[in-house]
C-alpha positions in Angstrom: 12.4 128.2 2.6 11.6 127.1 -1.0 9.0 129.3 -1.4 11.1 132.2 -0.6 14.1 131.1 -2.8 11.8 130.7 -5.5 10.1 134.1 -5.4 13.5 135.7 -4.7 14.6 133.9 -8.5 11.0 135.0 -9.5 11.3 138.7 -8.7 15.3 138.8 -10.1 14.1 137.5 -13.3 11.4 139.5 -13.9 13.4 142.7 -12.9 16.5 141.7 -15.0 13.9 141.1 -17.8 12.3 144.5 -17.6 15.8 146.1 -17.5 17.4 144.4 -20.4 13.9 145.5 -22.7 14.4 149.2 -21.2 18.1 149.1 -22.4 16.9 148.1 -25.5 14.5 150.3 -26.4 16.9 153.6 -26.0 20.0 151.6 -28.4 17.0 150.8 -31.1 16.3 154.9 -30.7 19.4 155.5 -32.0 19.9 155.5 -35.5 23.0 153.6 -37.0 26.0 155.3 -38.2 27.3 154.6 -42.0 30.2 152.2 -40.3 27.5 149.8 -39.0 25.8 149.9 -42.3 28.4 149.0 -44.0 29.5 146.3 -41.2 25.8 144.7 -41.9 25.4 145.6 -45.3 28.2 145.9 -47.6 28.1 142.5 -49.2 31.1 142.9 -51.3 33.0 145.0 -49.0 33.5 148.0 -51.4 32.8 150.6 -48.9 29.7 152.0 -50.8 25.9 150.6 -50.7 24.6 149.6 -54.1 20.3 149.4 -54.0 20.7 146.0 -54.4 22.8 145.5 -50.4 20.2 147.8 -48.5 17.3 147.2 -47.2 14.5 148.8 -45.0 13.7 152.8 -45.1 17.4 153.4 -46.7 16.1 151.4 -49.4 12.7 153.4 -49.8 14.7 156.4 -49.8 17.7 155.6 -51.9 17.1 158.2 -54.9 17.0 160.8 -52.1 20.4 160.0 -50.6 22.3 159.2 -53.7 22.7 162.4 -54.4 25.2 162.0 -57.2 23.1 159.2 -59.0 26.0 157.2 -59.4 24.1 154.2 -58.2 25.7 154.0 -54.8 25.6 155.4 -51.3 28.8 156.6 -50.1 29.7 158.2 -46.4 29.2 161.5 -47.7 25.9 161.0 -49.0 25.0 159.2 -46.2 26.0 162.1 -43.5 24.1 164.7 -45.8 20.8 162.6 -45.9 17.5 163.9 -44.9 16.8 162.4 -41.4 13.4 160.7 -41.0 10.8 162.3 -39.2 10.0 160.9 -35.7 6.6 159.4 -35.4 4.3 161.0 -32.4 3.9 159.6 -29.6 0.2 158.6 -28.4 -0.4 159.2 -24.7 
């Protein structure tokens, strides 16, 4: 009866483990909206991203969104951005 219990708890982890990594993977497919860069970002809670808040591909690409060279990227910029290219998937 032990065995069984513990290969039932066996089998429900390992299936609520493989869920919770599937669920994962599609919100990391998603890309982030300016109001959750700003929510992680914005370190003085101006509303705009300076080069010195950001981080990651934003920052690579910061002369490309700041369209107005003003130094900051604002909403606007941000929803008129180039979108990154999606990498290939190997089969």
């Amino acid at each position: 009866m032990k065995t069984v219990l513990m290969a039932f708890g066996v089998t429900v982890l390992f299936i609520g483990s493989a869920f919770g990594q599937s669920q994962n993977r599609q919100e990391r497919q998603k890309p982030p909206t300016f109001e959750e860069l700003i929510e992680e970002m914005d370190s003085n809670e101006d509303g705009k991203l300076s080069a010195d808040e950001i981080k990651g591909r934003l920052k690579k690409d910061f002369a490309k969104i700041d369209t107005d060279e003003d130094g900051f990227i604002t909403a606007e910029e941000f929803e008129k951005a180039p979108r990154p290219k999606r990498r290939e998937r190997r089969n």
